[in-house]
Structure formats: C-alpha cells, structure tokens
MDAnalysis code that builds the backbone (N, CA, C; Angstrom):
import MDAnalysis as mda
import numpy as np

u = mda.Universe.empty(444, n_residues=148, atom_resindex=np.repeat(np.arange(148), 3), trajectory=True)
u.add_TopologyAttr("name", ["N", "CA", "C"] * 148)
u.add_TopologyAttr("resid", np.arange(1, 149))
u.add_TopologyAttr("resname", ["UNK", "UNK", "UNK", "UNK", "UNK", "UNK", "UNK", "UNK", "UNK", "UNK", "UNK", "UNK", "UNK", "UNK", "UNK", "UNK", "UNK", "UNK", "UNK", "UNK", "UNK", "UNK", "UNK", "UNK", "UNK", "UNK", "UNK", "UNK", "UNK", "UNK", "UNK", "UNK", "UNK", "UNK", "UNK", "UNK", "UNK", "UNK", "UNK", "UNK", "UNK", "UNK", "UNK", "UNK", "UNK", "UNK", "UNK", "UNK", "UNK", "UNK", "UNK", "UNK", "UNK", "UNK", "UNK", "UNK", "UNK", "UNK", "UNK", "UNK", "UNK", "UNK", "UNK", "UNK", "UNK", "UNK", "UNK", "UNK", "UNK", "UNK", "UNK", "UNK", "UNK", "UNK", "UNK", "UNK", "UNK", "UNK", "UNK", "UNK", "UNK", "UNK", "UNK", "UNK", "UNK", "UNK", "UNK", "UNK", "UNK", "UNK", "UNK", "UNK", "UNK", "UNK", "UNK", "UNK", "UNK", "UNK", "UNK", "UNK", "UNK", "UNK", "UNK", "UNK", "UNK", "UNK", "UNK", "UNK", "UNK", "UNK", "UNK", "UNK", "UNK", "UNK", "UNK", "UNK", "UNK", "UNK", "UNK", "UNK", "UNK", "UNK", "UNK", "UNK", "UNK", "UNK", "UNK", "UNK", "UNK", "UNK", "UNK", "UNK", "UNK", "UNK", "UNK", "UNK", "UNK", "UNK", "UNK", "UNK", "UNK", "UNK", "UNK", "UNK", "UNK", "UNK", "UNK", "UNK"])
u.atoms.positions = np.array([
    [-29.540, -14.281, -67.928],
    [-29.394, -15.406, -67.045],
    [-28.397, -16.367, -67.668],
    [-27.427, -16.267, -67.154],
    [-26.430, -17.712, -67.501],
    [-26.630, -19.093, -67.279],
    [-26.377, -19.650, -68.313],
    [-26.741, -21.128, -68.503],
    [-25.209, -21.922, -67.539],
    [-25.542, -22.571, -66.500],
    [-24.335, -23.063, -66.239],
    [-23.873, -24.670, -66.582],
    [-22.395, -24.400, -66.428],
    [-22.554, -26.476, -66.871],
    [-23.298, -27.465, -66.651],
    [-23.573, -28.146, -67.124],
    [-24.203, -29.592, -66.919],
    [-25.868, -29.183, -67.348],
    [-26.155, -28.475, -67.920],
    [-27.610, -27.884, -67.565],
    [-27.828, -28.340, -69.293],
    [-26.953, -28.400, -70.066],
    [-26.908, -28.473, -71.530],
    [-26.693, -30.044, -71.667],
    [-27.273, -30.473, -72.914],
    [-26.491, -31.790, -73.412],
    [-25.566, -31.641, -74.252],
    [-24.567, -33.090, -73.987],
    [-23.079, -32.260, -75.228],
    [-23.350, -31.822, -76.131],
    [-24.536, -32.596, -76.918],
    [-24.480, -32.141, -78.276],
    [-25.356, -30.828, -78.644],
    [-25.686, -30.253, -77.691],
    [-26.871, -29.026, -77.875],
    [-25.345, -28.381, -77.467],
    [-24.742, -28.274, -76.287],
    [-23.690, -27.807, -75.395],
    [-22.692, -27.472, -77.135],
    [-22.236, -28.443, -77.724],
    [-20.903, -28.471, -78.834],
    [-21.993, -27.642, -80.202],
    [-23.085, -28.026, -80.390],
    [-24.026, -27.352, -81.735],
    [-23.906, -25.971, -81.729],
    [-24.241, -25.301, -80.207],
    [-24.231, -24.132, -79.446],
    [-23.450, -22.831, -79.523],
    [-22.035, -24.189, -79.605],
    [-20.636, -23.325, -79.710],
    [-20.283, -23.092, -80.513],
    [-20.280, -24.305, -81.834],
    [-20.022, -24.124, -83.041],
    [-21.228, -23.319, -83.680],
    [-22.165, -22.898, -83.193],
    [-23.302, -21.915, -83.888],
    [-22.582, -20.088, -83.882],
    [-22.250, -20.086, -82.381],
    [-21.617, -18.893, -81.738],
    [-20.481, -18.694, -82.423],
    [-19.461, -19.225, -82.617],
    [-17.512, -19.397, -82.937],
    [-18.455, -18.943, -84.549],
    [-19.318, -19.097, -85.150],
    [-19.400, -18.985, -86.801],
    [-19.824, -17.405, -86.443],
    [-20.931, -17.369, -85.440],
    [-21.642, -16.052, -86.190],
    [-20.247, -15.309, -85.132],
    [-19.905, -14.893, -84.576],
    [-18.756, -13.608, -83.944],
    [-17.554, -13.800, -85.024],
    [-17.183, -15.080, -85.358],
    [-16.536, -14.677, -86.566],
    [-17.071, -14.435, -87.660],
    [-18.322, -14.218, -88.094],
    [-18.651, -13.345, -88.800],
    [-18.645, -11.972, -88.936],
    [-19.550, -11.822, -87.844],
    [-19.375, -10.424, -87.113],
    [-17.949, -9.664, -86.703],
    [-16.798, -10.622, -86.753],
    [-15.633, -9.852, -86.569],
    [-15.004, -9.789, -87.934],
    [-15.268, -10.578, -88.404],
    [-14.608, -9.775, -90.586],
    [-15.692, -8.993, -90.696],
    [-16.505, -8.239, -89.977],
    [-17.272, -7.469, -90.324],
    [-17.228, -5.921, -90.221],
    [-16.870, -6.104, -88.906],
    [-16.188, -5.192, -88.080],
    [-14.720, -4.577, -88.276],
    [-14.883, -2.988, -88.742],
    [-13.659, -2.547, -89.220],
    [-13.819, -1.237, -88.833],
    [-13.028, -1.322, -87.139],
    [-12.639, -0.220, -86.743],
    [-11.874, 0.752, -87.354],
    [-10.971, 0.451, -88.373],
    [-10.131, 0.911, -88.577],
    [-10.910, 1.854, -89.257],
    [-11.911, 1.734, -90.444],
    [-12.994, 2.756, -91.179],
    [-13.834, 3.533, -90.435],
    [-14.082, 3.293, -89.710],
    [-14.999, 4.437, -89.098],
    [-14.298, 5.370, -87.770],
    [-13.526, 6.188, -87.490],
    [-13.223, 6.498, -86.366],
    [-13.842, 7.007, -85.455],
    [-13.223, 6.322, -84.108],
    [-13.846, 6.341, -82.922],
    [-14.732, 4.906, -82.410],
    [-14.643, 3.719, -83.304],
    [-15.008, 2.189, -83.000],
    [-14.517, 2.478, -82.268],
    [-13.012, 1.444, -81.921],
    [-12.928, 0.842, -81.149],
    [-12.223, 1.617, -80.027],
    [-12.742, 3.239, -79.267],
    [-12.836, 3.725, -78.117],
    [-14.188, 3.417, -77.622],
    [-15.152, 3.373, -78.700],
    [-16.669, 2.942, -77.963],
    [-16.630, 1.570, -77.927],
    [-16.171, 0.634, -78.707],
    [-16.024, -0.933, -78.090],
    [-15.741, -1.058, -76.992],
    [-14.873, -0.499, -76.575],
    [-13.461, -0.559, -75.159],
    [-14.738, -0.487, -73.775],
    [-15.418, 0.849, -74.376],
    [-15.905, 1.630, -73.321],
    [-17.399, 0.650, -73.213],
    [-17.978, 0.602, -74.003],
    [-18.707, -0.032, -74.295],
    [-19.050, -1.422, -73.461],
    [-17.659, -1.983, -73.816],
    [-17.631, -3.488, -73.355],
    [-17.580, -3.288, -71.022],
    [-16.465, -2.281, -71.560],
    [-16.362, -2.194, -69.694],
    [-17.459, -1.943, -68.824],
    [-18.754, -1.000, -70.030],
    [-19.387, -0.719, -69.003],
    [-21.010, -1.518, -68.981],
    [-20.619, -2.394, -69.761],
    [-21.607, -3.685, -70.040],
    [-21.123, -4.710, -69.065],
    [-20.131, -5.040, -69.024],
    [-19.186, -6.151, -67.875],
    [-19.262, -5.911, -66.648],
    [-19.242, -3.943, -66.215],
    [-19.492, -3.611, -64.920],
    [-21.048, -3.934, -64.513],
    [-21.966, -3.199, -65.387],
    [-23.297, -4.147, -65.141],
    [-23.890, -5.355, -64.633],
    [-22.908, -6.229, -65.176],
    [-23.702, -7.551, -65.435],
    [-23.117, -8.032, -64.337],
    [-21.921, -7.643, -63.682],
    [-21.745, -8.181, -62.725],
    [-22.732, -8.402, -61.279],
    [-23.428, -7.388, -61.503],
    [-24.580, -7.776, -60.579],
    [-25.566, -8.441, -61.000],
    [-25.278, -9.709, -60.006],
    [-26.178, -11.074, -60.671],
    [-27.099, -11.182, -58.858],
    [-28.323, -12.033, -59.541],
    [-29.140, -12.092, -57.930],
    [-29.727, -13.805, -58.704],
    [-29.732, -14.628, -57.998],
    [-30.196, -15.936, -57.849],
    [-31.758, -16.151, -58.376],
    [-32.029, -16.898, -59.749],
    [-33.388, -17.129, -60.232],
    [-33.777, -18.286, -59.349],
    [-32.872, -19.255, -59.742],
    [-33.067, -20.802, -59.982],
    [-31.711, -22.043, -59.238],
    [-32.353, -23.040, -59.091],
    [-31.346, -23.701, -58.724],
    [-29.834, -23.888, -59.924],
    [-28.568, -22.771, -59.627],
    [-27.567, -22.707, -60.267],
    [-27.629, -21.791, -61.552],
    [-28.664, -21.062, -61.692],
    [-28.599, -20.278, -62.420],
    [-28.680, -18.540, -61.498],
    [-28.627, -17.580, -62.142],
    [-28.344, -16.102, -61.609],
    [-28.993, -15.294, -62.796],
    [-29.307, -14.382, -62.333],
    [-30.104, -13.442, -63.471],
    [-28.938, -11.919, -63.209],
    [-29.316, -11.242, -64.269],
    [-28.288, -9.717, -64.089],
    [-28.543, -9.274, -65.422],
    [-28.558, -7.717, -65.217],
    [-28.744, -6.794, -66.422],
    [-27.955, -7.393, -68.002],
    [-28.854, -7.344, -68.879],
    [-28.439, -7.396, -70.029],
    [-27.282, -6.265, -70.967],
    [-27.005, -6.053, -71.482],
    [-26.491, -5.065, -72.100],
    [-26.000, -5.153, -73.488],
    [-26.780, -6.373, -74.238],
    [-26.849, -6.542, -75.794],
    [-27.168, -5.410, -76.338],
    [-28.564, -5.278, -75.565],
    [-29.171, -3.823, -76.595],
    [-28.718, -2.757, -76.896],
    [-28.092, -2.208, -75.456],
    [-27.480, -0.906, -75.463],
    [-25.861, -0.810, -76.479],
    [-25.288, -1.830, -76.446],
    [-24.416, -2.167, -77.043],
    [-24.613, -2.369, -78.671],
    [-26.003, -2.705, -79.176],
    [-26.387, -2.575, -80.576],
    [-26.850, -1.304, -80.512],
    [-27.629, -0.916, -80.009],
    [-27.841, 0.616, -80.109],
    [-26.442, 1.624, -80.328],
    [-25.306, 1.276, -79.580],
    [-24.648, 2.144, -79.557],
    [-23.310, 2.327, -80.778],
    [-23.232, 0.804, -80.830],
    [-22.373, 0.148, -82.066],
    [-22.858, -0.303, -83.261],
    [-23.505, -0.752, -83.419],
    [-24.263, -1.644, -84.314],
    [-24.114, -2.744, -83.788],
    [-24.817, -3.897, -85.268],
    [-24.741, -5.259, -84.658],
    [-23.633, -6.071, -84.737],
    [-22.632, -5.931, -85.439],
    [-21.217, -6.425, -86.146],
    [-20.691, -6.315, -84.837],
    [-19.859, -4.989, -84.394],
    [-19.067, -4.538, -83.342],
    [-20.073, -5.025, -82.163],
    [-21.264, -4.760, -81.620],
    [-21.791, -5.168, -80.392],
    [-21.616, -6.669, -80.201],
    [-21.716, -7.531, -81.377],
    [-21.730, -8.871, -81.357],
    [-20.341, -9.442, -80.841],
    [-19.090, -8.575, -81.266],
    [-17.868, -8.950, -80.799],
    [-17.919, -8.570, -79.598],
    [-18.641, -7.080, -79.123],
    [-18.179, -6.987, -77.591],
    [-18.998, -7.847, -76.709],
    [-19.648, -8.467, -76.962],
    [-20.717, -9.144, -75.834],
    [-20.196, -10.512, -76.117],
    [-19.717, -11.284, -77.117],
    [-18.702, -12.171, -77.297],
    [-17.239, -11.998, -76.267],
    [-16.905, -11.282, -76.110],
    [-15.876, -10.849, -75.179],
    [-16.085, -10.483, -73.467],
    [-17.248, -10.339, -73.522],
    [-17.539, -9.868, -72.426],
    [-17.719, -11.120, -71.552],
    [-18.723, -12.270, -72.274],
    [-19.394, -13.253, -71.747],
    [-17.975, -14.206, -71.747],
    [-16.558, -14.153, -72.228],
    [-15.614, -15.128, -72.561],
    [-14.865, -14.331, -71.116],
    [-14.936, -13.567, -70.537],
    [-13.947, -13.132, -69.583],
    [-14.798, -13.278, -68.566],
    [-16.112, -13.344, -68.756],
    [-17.077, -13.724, -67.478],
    [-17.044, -15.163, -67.298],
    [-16.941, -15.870, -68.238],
    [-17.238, -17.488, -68.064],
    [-15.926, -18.090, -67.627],
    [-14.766, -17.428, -67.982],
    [-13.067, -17.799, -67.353],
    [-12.847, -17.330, -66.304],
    [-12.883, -15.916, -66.190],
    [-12.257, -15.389, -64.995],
    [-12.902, -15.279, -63.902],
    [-14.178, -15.397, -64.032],
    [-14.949, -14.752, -63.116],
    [-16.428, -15.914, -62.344],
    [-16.336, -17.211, -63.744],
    [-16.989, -18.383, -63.297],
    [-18.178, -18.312, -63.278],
    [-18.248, -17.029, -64.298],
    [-19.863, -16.609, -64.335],
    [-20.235, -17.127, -65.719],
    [-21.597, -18.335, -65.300],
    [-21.801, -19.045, -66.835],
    [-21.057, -20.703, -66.519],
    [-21.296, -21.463, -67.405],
    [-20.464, -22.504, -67.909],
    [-19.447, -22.045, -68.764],
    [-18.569, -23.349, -68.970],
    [-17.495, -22.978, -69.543],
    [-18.161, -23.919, -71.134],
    [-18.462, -25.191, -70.968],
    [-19.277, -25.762, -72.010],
    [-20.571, -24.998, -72.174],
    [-21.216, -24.319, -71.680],
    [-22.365, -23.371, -72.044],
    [-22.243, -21.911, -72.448],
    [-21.226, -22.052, -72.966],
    [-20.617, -20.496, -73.489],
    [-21.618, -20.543, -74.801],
    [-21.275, -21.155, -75.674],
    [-21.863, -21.214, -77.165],
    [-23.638, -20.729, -76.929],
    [-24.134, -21.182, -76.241],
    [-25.725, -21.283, -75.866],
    [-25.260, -19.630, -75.190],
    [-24.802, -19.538, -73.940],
    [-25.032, -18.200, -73.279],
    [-24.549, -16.814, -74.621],
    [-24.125, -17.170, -75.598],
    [-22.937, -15.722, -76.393],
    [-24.547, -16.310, -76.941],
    [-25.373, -16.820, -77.455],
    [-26.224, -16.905, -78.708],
    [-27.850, -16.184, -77.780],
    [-27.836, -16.774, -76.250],
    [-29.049, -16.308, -75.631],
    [-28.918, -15.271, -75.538],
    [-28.014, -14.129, -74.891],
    [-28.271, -13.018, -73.990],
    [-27.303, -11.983, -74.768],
    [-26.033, -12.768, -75.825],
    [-25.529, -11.744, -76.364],
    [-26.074, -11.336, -78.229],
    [-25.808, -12.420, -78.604],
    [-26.503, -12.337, -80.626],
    [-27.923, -12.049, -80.186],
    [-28.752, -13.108, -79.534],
    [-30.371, -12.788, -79.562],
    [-30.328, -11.499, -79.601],
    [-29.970, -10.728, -78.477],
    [-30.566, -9.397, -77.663],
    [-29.870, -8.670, -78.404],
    [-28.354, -8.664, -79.329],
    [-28.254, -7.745, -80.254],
    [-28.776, -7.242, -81.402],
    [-29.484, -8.626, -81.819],
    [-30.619, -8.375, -83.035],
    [-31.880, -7.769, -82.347],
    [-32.042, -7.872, -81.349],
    [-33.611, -7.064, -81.232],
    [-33.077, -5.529, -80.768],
    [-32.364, -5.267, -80.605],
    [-31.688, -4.403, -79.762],
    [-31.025, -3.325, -81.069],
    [-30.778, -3.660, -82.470],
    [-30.291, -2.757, -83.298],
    [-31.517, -2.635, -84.638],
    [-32.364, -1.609, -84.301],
    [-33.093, -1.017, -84.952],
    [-32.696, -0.196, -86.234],
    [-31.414, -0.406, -86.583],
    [-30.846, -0.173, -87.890],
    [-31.098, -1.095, -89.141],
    [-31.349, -2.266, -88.789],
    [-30.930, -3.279, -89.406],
    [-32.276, -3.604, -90.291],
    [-32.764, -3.327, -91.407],
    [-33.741, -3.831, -91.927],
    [-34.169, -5.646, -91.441],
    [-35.269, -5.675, -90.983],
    [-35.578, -6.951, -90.895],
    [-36.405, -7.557, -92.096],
    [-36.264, -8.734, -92.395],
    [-37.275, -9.772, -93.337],
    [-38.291, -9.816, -92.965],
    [-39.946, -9.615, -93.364],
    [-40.651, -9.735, -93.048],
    [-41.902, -10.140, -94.201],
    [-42.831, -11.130, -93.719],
    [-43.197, -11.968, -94.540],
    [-44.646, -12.397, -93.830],
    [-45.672, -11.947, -94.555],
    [-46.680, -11.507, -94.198],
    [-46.692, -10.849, -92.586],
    [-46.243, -9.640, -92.258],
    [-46.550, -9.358, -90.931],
    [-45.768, -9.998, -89.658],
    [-44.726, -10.882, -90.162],
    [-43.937, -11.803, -89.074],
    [-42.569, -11.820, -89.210],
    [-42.064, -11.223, -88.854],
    [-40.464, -10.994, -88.695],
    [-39.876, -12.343, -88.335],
    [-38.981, -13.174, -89.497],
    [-38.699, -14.069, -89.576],
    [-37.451, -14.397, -88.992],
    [-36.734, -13.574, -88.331],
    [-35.680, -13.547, -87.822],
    [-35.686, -14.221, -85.817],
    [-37.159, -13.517, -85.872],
    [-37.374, -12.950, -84.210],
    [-38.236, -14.489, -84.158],
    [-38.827, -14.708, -84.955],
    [-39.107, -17.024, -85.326],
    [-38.309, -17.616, -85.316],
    [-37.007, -17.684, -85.675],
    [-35.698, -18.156, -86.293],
    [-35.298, -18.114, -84.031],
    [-35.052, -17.225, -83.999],
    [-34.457, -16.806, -82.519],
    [-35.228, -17.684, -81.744],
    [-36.616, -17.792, -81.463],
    [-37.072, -18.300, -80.760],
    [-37.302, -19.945, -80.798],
    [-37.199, -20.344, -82.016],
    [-37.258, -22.125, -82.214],
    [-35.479, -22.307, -82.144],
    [-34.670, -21.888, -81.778],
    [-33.344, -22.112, -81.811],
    [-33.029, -22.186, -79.802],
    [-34.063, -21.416, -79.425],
    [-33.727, -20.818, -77.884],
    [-34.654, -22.197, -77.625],
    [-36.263, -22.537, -77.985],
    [-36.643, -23.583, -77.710],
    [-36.164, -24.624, -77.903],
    [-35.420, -25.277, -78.689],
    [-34.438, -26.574, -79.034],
    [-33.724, -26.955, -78.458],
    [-32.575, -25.667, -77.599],
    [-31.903, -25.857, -76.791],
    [-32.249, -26.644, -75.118],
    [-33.662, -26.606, -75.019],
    [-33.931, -27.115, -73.491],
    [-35.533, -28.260, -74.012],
])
C-alpha cells in the first residue's frame, strides 16, 4: 500500500528518506554484479516483473491503493543487497512516472513495502536472536509504528 503525499509529517516524510537514501546505498556498494554471473539479467528481469505486478493497485482507503508486493520474491530470488536496489528502483519509477505513491513519501514507501518485506522475505540471512525474539523483525515494527 503506498503512502501518498501529505499523509506524512515533514519531518517523519525527510527522517524516512534520509533512512532509505542510507540503507539502498548500502545495499548498492554491496551489490556486485559484476562477481557473480547472471545478477544483473535477474535484476532486469526481476525488477520488470515486480513493476508489472504491482501495477495492479485496487483502492483500501481514502488516497491510498493496495497491490501485490514483490519484496519477497525478489529476496528470495536475489538476495537482500540486489533485491533492495531493485525494489528501490521500482518504487522511484512508480512514484515519478506513474504517480503511484508520494513523491515526499518515497523514503517511508522504499522502507515499508520494499527493505521491510526484503528482510522477511530472504531466508538466507542469519537473523539476531535474543532470547527467542528476532530483533530485527522489533526494530521493523517500532520504526513502521513511529511513522503514523
């Protein structure tokens, strides 16, 4: 579900972005197609057929739209480094070209539906866990609550 403008406050709206712009540039010095061959034909493919998805959106809420996710399949299929750039890309050509999303609610939408859902979504990834509670999937959820 895309967060659209005005729905954020600036400073959750600007915290949001600058949270997002750190972790995809993380995730993109991370990411090195060039070592593994065959990245970035499954990015490409990957991304197109996550973008064709999502384009089908159906109406939750007043100004918001709901539509298939495709974090997971995208960590499943890439990992979390490369999925994190393509769903970063995906949601930046949806929120410009296509007016899907805010344009100030980008930072919040790349952190809700694309980082969240890539971390639950890549079962590679050893998680932290500390008595029985995956501290990551706590971390996700008081960050998603803060925001509203």
């Amino acid at each position: 579900m895309h967060i659209p403008d005005g729905f954020l406050s600036v400073p959750v709206a600007a915290g949001t972005g600058a949270i997002a712009a750190l972790a995809v540039a993380s995730a993109l010095r991370r990411t090195h197609p060039e070592s593994e061959p065959g990245l970035a034909p499954r990015m490409g493919m990957t991304a197109a057929y996550v973008f064709a998805a999502q384009l089908v959106n159906f109406p939750v809420a007043a100004g918001t739209s709901g539509h298939l996710l495709g974090s997971v399949l995208a960590a499943v299929l890439l990992g979390p480094h490369a999925a994190a750039v393509v769903m970063a890309s995906v949601f930046l050509v949806q929120a410009f070209f296509f007016l899907d999303g805010g344009h100030t609610a980008l930072g919040a939408n790349i952190l809700n539906m694309g980082l969240h859902m890539v971390e639950h979504g890549n079962k590679r990834i050893p998680q932290r866990r500390f008595d029985g509670v995956d501290l990551t999937t706590d971390l996700h959820g008081v960050t998603c609550a803060k925001q509203y």
